[in-house]
C-alpha positions, 0 to 999 in steps of 0.5 A: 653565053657561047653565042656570045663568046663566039661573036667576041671569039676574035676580042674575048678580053673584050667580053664579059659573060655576067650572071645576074641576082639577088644580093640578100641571098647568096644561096641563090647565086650558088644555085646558078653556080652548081647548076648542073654540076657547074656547067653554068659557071663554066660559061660566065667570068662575073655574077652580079647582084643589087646591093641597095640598102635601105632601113625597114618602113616599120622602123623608121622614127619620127627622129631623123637623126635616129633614122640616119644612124640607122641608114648609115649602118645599113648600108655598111651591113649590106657590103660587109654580110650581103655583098661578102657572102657573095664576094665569098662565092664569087672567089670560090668559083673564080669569079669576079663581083659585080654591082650592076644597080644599087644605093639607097632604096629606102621607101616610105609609102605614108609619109614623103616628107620623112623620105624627103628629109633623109634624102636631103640630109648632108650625111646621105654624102658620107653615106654613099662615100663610105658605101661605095668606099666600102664596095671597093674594098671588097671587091675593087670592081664595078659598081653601077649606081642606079639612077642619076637622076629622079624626084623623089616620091613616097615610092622612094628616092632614086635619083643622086640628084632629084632634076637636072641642074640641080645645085650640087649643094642640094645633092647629099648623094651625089656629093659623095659619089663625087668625093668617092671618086675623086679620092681613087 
């Protein structure tokens, strides 16, 4: 960090020195924050976390409805326990709270088709708006969405958008990430 802050010695408000970790534990990022009696958090304006959410394999249904419910609430727990206890942290130490990857990461290595069918579902859009709606008032700072564009495998379905030029009506998540914006 102080290499960099000497390149940007002349732009400081240009530069910002960000500590990346893991979102479901807040201990962690705490660890880099009382580092050597705070010689760390000295030295950065932001930490970062992934705040994906996803519903554990073993309890999916064969109801996708049911899994929907489920995802749904997922993704406000993530905001509303994970990302605050950060938000918590972050504010203890002066600092801001970012999101430098995150989504959906539901994955269900034995049956694709079940990933297929939550990814294609119309309320993946309310999911996402709601998730990102959610962020933002936590934190009103970045949110990095990973990834724009990829297939959906049995590994997991990434992409707000499955191939370039696909039909925004076939894109539940991107729809919402759009309405998000659009509403600030």
């Amino acid at each position: 960090m102080p290499i960099w802050a000497d390149v940007f010695k002349d732009r400081p408000k240009d530069l910002v020195r960000v500590a990346a970790t893991q979102a479901d534990n807040a201990w962690v990022g705490g660890n880099i924050f009382e580092w050597n009696n705070g010689a760390a958090a000295a030295q950065i304006d932001a930490i970062a976390i992934a705040p994906y959410f996803k519903i554990d394999t073993e309890q999916l249904t064969n109801d996708n409805n049911v899994n929907m419910i489920a995802l749904a609430a997922e993704a406000k727990r993530q905001v509303a326990f994970q990302s605050a206890a950060y938000k918590a942290l972050a504010d203890r130490w002066g600092k801001r709270l970012l999101a430098y990857e995150g989504g959906q990461h539901q994955l269900d290595v034995n049956n694709q088709a079940r990933l297929e069918t939550m990814n294609r579902d119309p309320r993946m859009e309310a999911i996402y708006k709601q998730y990102l709606t959610d962020w933002n008032a936590l934190t009103g700072d970045v949110f990095t969405l990973y990834s724009a564009t990829g297939p959906i495998s049995r590994y997991g379905a990434w992409g707000l958008r499955e191939y370039a030029g696909q039909p925004l009506s076939e894109t539940p998540k991107l729809r919402g990430v759009l309405a998000y914006a659009k509403s600030k």
